[in-house]
C-alpha positions as CSV (number, residue, x, y, z in Angstrom):
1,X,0.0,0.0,0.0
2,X,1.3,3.8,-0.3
3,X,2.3,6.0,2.1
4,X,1.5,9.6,2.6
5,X,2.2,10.9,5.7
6,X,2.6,14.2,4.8
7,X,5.3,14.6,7.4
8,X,9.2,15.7,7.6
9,X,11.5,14.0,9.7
10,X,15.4,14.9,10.1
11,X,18.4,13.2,11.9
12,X,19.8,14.6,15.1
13,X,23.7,14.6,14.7
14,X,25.2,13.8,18.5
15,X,28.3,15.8,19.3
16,X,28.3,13.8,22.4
17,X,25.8,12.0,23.8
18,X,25.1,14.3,25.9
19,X,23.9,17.0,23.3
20,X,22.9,17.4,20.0
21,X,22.0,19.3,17.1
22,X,19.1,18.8,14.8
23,X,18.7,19.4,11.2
24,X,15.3,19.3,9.8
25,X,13.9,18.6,6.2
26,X,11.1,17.4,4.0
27,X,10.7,13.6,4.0
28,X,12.8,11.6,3.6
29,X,15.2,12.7,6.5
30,X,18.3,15.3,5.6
31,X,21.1,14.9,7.9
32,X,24.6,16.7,7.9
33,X,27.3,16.7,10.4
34,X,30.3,19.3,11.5
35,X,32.4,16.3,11.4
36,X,33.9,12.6,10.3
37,X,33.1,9.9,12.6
38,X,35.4,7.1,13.6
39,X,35.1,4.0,11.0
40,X,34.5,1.0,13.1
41,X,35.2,-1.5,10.0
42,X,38.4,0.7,9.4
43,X,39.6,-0.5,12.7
44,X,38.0,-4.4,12.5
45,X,39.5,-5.1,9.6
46,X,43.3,-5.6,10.8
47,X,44.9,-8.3,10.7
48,X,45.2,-8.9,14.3
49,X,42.1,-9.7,15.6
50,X,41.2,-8.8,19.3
51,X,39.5,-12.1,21.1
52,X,37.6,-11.3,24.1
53,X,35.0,-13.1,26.6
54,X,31.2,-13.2,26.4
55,X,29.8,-11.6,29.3
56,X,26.5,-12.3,31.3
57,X,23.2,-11.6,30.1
58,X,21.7,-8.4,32.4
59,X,18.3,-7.3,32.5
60,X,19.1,-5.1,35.1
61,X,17.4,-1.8,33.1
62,X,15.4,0.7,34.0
63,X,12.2,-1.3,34.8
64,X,13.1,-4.4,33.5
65,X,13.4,-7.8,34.8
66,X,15.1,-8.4,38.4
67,X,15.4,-12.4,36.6
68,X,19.0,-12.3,34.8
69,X,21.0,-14.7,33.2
70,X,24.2,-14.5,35.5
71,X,28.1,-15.5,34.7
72,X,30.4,-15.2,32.1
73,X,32.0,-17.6,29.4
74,X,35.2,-17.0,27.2
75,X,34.6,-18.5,23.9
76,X,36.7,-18.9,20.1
77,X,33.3,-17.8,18.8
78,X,32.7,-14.8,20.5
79,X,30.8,-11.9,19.0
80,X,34.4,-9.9,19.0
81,X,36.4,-12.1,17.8
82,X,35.0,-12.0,14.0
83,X,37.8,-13.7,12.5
84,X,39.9,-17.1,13.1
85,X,41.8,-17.0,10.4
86,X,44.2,-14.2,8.3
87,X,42.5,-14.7,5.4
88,X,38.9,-13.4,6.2
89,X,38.0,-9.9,5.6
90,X,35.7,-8.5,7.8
91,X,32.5,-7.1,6.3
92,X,32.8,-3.6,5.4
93,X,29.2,-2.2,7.5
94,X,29.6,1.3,6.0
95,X,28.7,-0.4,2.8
96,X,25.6,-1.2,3.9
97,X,24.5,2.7,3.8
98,X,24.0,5.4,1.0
99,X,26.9,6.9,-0.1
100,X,26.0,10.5,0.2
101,X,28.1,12.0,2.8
102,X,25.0,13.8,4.2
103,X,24.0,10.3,5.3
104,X,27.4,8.4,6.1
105,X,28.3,11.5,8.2
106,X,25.1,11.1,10.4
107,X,26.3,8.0,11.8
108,X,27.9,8.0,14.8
109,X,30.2,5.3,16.8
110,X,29.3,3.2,20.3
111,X,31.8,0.8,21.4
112,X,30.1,-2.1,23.6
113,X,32.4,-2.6,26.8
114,X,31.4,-6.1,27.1
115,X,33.0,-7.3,23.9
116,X,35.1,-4.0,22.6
117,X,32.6,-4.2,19.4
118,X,32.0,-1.0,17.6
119,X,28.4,-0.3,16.2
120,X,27.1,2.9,13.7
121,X,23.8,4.2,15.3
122,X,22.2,7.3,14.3
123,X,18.8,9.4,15.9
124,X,16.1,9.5,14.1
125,X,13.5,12.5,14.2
126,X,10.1,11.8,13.2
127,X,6.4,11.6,14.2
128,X,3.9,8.8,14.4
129,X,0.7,7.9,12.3
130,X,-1.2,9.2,15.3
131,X,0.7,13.1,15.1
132,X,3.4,12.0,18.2
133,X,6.5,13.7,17.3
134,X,9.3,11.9,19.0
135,X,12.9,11.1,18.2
136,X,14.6,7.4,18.4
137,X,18.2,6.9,18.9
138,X,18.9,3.3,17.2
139,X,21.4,0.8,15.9
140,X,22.0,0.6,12.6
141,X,23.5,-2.5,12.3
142,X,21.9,-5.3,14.4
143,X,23.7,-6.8,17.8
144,X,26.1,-9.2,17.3
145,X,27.0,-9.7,21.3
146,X,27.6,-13.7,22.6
147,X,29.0,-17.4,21.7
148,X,27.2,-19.0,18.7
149,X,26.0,-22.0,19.2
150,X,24.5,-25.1,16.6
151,X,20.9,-23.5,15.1
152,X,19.2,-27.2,16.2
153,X,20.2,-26.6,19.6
154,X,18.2,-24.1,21.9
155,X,19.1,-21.5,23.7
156,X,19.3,-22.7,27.2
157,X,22.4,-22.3,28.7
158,X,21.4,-19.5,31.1
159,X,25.3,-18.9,32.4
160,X,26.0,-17.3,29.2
161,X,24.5,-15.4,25.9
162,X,24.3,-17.8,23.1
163,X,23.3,-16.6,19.5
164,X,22.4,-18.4,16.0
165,X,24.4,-17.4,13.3
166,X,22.7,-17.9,10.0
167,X,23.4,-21.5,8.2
168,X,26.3,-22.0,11.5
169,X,28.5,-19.9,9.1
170,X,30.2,-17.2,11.7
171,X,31.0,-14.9,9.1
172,X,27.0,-14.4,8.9
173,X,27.1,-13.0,11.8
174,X,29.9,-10.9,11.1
175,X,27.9,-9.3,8.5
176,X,24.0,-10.2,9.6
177,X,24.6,-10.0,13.2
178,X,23.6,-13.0,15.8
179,X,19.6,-14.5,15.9
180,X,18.4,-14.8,18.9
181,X,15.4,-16.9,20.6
182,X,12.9,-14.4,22.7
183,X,14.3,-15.2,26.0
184,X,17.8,-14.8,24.9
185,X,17.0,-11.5,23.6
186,X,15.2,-10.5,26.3
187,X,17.7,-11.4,29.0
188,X,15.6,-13.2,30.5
189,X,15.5,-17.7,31.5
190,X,15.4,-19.9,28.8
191,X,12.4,-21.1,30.5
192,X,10.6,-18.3,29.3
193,X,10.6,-19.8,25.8
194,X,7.8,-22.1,27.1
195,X,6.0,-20.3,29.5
196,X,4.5,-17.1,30.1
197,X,7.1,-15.0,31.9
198,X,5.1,-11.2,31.8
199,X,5.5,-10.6,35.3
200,X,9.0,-10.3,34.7
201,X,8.7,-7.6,31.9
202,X,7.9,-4.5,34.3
203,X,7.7,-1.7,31.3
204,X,8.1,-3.5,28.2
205,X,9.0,0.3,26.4
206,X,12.2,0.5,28.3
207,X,13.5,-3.3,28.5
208,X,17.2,-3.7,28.6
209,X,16.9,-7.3,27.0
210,X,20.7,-8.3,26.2
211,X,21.5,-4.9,24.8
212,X,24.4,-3.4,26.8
213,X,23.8,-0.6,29.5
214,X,22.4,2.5,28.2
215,X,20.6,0.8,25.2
216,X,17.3,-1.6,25.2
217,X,15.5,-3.2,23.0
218,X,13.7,-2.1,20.3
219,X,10.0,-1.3,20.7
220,X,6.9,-1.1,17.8
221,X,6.2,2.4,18.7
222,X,10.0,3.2,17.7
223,X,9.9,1.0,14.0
224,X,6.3,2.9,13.5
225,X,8.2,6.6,14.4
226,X,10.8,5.6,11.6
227,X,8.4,4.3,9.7
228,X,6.8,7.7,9.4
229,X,9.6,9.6,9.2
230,X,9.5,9.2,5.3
231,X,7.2,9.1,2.5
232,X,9.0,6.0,1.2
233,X,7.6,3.4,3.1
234,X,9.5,0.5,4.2
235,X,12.3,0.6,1.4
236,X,13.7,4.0,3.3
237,X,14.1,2.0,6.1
238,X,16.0,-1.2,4.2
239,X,19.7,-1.2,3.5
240,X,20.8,-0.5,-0.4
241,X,22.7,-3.8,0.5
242,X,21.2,-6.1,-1.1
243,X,18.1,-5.6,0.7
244,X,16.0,-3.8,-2.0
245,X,16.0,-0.4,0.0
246,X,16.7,3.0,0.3
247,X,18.0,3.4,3.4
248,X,17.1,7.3,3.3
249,X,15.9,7.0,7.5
250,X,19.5,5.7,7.9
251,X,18.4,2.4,9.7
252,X,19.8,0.3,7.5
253,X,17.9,-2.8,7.7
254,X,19.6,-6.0,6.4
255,X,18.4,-9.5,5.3
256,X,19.3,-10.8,7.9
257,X,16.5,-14.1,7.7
258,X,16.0,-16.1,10.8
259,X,16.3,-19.7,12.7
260,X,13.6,-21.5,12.4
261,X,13.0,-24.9,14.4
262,X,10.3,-26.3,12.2
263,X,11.7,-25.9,9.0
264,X,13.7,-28.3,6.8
265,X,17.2,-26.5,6.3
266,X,16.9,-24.3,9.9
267,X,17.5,-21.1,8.9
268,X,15.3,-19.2,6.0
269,X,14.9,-15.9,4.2
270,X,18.7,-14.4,3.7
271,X,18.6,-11.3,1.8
272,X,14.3,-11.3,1.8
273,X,13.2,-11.1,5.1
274,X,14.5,-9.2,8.5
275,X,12.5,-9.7,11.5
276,X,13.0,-9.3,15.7
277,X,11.4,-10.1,18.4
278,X,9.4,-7.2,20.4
279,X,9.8,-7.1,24.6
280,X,6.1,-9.0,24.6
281,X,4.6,-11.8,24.4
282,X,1.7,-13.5,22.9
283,X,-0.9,-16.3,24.9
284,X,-2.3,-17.9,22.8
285,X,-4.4,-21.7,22.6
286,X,-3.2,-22.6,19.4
287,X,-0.5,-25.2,17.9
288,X,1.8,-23.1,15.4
289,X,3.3,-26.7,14.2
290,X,2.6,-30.3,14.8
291,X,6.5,-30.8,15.5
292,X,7.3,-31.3,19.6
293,X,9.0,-28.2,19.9
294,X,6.1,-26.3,19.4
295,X,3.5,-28.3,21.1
296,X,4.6,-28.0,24.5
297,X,4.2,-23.9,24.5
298,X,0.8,-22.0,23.5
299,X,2.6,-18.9,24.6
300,X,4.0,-16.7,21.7
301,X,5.9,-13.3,21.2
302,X,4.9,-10.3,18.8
303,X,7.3,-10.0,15.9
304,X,8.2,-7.6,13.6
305,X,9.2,-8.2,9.7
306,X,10.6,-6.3,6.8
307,X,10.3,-8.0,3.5
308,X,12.1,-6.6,0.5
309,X,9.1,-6.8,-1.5
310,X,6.8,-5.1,0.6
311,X,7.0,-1.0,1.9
312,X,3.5,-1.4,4.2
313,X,3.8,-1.1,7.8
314,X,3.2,-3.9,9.4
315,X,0.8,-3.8,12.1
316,X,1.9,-5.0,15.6
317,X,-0.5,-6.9,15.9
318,X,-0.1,-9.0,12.8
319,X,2.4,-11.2,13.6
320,X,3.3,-14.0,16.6
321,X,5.8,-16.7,16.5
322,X,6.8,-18.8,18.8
323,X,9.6,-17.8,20.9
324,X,11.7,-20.6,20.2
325,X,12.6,-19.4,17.1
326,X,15.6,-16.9,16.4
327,X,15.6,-13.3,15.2
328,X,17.6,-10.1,14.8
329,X,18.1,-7.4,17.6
330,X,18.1,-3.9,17.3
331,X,19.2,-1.8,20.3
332,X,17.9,2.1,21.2
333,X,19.4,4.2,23.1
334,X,17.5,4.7,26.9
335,X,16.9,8.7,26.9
């Protein structure tokens, strides 16, 4: 369907995280910048690469869960350790985004402490279907923070964060960045997969999840603000990547795909389809599949997809899955 909001949207460029400046324009968003931001891939791509440990999973955000995943594990296949051997280049991130400099120079660098791994993010001003003006400062790559572990195996080791990495190829998640089940993304027991676990999500708009300190996880009332920060639809807010986008909002959304327990090969839709989980869940008294796995939970998490075909906004209401399956993270920044 089109989309005619009728509404401009900009990009606040951070000189610090502490302030900003703001640069408004008709839709799709301008951005500009006084200056050149560090190039995380510039520094990934040496030929020494840094190994680190995978640190515990916290919930402990504002008004999250008080439940958390404790401990720490070091691991060959952590998230910062991208490359085992000398002859892998790591993917290039930056060429995920439009080339105009107004864009690239919007971007901005956070290093997470956990793992030393550098992520672009970028604030987004805009205003929702329902008039709501608001700004979201997001991610632009997705999180690529744990060990990886084999996509039939779930994720229930609950001393450490595990993560999918599309076909059990690490260099997928160098580029993709991890897929996680709902609990794992949430921070939250494993058991939580198969039972309802709401009374641990205090303010689902400000849950922490397995994002590090400062950032949470991403929300349908932020994808719906940069939804409508464009006339575009959808495609501003896919990567140019080989994702059939525009990436004009500077989100950058990628094809990530997804693990999927019921299906024949385990993981499905690279380069068509990016989804995550939202910080909610689902009851429901229905069988998504007639395989075990699915049968022993009737308690399901909202989801949220971008397909490269389609540039509607896709209601939050329009899509559960179970939680056992694995998906993309996006983290915000708590304001």
């Amino acid at each position: 369907s089109s989309v005619t909001p009728g509404s401009s949207s900009s990009v606040i460029l951070s000189d610090s995280e502490g302030s900003s400046s703001s640069v408004k324009g008709s839709a799709p968003a301008d951005v500009s910048s006084s200056s050149v931001i560090s190039d995380p891939d510039r520094e990934s791509s040496s030929s020494s690469v840094k190994s680190s440990s995978s640190s515990a999973k916290s919930s402990s955000s504002v008004n999250s869960s008080s439940s958390v995943k404790s401990s720490s594990s070091s691991s060959a296949k952590s998230s910062s350790s991208v490359a085992s051997s000398s002859s892998y280049t790591p993917f290039i991130h930056k060429s995920q985004f439009l080339t105009d400099s107004l864009i690239t120079d919007a971007y901005k660098v956070f290093t997470d402490p956990r793992d030393g791994q550098s992520y672009y993010y970028l604030t987004i001003n805009g205003k929702r279907q329902d008039g709501i003006r608001g700004s979201v400062t997001i991610f632009a790559q997705n999180l690529n923070y744990g060990e990886q572990i084999d996509g039939k195996e779930n994720q229930n080791d609950d001393t450490k964060t595990e993560k999918y990495c599309y076909d059990n190829d690490w260099t997928m998640c160098d580029r993709y960045g991890g897929l996680y089940q709902w609990a794992e993304a949430m921070g939250l027991p494993s058991e939580c997969n198969t039972k309802s676990c709401a009374n641990l999500i205090s303010d689902p708009s400000n849950h922490q999840g397995i994002c590090p300190t400062g950032w949470r996880l991403m929300t349908y009332d932020d994808y719906e603000l940069i939804y409508w920060s464009t006339d575009k639809g959808a495609a501003a807010l896919r990567s140019q990547g080989g994702f059939n986008g525009y990436n004009s909002t500077g989100l950058s959304l990628v094809g990530a795909g997804y693990r999927c327990s019921g299906c024949s090969k385990g993981f499905e839709g690279r380069l068509g389809i990016a989804g995550w989980y939202y910080p909610t869940e689902i009851d429901k008294n229905k069988k998504l599949s007639t395989s075990e796995e699915f049968d022993r939970s009737n308690v399901f998490a909202s989801v949220g997809y971008s397909y490269d075909n389609k540039d509607d906004l896709t209601p939050n209401t329009a899509r559960s899955d179970s939680k056992l399956w694995g998906f993309s993270i996006r983290c915000v920044m708590v304001e």
